[in-house]
C-alpha positions as a LaTeX table, in Angstrom:
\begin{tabular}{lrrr}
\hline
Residue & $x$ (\AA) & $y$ (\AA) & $z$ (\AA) \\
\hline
Unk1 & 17.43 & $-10.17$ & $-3.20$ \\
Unk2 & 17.76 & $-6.32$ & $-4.41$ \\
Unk3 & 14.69 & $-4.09$ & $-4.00$ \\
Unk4 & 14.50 & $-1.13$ & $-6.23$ \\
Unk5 & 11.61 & 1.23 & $-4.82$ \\
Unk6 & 10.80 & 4.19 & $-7.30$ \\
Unk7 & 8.20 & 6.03 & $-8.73$ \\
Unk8 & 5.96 & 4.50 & $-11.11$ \\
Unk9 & 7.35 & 5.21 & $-15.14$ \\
Unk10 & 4.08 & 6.06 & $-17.48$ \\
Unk11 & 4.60 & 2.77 & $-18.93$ \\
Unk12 & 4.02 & 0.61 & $-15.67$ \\
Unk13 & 0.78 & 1.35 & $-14.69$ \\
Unk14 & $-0.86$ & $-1.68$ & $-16.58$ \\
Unk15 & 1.76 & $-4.06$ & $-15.80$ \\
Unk16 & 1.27 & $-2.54$ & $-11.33$ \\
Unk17 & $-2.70$ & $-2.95$ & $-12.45$ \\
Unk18 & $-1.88$ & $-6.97$ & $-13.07$ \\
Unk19 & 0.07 & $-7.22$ & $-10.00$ \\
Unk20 & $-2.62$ & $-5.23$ & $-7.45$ \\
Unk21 & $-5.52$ & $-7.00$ & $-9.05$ \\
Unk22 & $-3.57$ & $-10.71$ & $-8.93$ \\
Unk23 & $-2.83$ & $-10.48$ & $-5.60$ \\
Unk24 & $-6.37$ & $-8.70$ & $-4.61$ \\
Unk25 & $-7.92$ & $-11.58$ & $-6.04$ \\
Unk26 & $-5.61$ & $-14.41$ & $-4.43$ \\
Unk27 & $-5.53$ & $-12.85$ & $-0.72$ \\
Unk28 & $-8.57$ & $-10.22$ & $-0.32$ \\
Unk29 & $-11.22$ & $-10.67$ & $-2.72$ \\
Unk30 & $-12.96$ & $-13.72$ & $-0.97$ \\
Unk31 & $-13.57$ & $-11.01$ & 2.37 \\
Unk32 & $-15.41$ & $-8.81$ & $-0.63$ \\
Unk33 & $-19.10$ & $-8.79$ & $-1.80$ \\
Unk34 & $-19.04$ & $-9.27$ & $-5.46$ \\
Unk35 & $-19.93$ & $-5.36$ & $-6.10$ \\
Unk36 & $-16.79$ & $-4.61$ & $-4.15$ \\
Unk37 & $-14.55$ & $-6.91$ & $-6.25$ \\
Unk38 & $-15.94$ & $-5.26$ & $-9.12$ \\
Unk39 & $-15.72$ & $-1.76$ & $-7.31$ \\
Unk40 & $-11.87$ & $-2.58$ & $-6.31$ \\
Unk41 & $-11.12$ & $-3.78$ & $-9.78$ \\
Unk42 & $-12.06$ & $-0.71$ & $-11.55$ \\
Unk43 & $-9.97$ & 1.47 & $-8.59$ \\
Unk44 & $-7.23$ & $-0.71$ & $-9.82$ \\
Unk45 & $-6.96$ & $-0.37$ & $-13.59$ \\
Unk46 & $-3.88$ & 1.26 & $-15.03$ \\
Unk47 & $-5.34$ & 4.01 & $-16.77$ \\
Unk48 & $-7.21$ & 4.63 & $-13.46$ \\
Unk49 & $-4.09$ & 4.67 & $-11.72$ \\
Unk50 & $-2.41$ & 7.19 & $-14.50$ \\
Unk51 & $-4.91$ & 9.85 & $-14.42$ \\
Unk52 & $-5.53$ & 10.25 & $-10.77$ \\
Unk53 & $-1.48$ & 10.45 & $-10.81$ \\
Unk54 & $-2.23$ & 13.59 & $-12.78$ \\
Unk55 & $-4.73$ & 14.80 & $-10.27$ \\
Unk56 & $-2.95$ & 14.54 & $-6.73$ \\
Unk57 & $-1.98$ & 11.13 & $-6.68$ \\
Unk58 & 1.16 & 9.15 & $-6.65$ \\
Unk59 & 2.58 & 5.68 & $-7.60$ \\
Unk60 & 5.52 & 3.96 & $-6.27$ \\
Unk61 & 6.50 & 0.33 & $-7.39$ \\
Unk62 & 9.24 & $-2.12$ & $-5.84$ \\
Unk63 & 11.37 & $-4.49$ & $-8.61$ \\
Unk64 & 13.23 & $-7.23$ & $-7.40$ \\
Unk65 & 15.65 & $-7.36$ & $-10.41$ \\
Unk66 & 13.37 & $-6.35$ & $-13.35$ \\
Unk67 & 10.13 & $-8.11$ & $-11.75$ \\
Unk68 & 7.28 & $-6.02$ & $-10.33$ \\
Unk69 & 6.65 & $-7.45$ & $-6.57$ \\
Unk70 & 4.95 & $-4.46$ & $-4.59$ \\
Unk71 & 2.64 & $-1.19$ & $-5.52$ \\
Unk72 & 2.06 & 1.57 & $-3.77$ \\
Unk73 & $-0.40$ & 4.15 & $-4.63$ \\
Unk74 & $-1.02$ & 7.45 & $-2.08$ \\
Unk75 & $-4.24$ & 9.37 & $-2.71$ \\
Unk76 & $-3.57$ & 13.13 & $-1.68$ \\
Unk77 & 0.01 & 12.78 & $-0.29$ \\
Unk78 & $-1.64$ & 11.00 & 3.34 \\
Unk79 & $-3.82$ & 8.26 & 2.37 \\
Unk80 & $-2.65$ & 5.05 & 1.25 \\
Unk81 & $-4.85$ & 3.93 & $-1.67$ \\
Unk82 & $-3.24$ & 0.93 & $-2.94$ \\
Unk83 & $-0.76$ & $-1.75$ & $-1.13$ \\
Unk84 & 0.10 & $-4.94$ & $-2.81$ \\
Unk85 & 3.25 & $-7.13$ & $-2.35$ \\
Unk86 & 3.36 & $-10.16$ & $-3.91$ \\
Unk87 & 2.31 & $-13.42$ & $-1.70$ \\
Unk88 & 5.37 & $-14.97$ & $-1.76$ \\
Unk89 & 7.26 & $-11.75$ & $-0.79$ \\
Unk90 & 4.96 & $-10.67$ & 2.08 \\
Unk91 & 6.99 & $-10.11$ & 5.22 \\
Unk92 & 10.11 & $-9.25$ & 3.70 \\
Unk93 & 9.93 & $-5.63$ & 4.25 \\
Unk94 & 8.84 & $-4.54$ & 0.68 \\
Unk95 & 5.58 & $-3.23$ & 2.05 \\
Unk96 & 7.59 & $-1.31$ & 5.08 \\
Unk97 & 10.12 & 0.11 & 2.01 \\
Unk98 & 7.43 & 1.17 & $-0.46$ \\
Unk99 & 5.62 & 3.19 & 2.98 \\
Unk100 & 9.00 & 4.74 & 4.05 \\
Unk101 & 9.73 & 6.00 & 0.69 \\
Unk102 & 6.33 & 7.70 & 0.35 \\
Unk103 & 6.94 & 9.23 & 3.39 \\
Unk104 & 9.86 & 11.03 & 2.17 \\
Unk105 & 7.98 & 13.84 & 0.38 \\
Unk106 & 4.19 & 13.01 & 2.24 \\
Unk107 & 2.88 & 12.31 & 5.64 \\
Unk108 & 0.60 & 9.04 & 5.54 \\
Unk109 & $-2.09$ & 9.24 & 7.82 \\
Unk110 & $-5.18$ & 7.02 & 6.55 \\
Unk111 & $-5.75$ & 3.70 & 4.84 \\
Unk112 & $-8.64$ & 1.60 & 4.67 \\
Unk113 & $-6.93$ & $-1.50$ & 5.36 \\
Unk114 & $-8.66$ & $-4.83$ & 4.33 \\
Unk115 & $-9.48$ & $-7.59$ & 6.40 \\
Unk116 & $-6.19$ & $-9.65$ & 6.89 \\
Unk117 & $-3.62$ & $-6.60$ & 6.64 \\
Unk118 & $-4.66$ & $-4.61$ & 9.88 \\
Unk119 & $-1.06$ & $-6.58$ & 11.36 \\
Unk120 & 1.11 & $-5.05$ & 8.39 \\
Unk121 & $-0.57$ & $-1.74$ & 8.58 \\
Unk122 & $-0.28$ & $-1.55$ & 12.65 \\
Unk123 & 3.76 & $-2.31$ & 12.16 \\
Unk124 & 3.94 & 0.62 & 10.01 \\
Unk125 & 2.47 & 3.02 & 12.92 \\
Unk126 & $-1.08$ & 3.11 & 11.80 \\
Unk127 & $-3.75$ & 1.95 & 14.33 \\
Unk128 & $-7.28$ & 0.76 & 14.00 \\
Unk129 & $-9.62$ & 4.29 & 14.02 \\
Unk130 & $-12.83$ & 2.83 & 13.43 \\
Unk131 & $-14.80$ & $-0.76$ & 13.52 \\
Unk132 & $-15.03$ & $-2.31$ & 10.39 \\
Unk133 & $-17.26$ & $-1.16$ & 7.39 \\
Unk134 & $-18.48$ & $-2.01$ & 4.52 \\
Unk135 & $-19.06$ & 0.64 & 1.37 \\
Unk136 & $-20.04$ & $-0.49$ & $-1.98$ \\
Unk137 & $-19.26$ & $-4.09$ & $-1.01$ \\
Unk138 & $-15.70$ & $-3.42$ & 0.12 \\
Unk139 & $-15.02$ & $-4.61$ & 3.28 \\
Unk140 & $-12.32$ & $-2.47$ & 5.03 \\
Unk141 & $-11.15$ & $-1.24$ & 8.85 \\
Unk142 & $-10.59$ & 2.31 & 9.10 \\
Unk143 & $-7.14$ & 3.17 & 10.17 \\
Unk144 & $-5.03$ & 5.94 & 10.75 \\
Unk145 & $-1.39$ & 7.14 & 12.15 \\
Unk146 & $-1.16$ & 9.70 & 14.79 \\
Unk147 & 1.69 & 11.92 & 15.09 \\
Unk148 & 2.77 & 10.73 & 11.91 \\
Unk149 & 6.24 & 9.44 & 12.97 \\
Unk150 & 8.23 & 8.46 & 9.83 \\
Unk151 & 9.10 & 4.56 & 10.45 \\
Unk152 & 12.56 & 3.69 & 11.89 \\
Unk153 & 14.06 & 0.66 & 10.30 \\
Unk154 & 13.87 & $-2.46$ & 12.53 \\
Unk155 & 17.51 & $-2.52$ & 12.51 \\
Unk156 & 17.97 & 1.25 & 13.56 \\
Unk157 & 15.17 & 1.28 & 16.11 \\
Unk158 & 17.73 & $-0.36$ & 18.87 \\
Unk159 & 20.31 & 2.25 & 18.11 \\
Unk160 & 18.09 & 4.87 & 17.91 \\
Unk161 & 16.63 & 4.07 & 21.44 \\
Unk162 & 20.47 & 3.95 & 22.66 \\
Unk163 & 20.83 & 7.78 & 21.06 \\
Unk164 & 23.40 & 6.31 & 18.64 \\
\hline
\end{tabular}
């Protein structure tokens, strides 16, 4: 499998909208009240997406091939908006790429991770700031990265301890 992690092109953002919103409703939504779902939805919609790129915020999007399988979307160059893989491509280091890349050019600090991705989030250096809490029906657990340490490829960690 070849990953391709980039910046989002103008004519992506409905086709990333699909993908967030598919796999929002398949692995989060059920954790939501229904005026969260409704709340995340409208967050997600392409054109939504588009214009707060214009306004301080930035897409990234993974392609296996020429398929869309992860979005990434970075509110004010340190909080992570948006992060959606696609199910069947969870734990494959997609979500881990998509971070790294963002941190290239900004230092992510926050997220509001849902429910079930607290794990992902805490392998990418962010840890649990907050209990859980609810705002406009979106459940979410407050988390955040101190220090701000880029991430170090599994691979590279080992060396990296040995100072190679």
């Amino acid at each position: 499998m070849t990953i391709c992690i980039r910046r989002i092109h103008t004519s992506e953002y409905e086709d990333a909208s699909r993908l967030v919103v598919s796999v929002f409703r398949e692995c989060v939504a059920a954790s939501m009240e229904p005026e969260g779902v409704d709340v995340f939805e409208k967050h997600a919609e392409g054109e939504s997406m588009r214009v707060r790129d214009t306004t301080g915020c930035t897409t990234y999007v993974a392609f296996n091939d020429e398929s869309l399988v992860g979005v990434l979307h970075v509110k004010g160059g340190s909080h992570v908006s948006l992060l959606f893989v696609l199910p069947e491509l969870q734990g494959q280091g997609i979500g881990r790429a998509l971070i790294q890349l963002a941190d290239r050019t900004s230092t992510l600090l926050t997220v509001h991770s849902s429910i079930n991705a607290t794990k992902s989030y805490e392998s990418y250096g962010f840890r649990i700031s907050a209990p859980e809490q609810i705002s406009n029906g979106i459940r979410y657990v407050p988390m955040q990265r101190l220090g701000a340490q880029p991430i170090i490829p599994l691979g590279l960690a080992h060396k990296a301890a040995q100072g190679l």
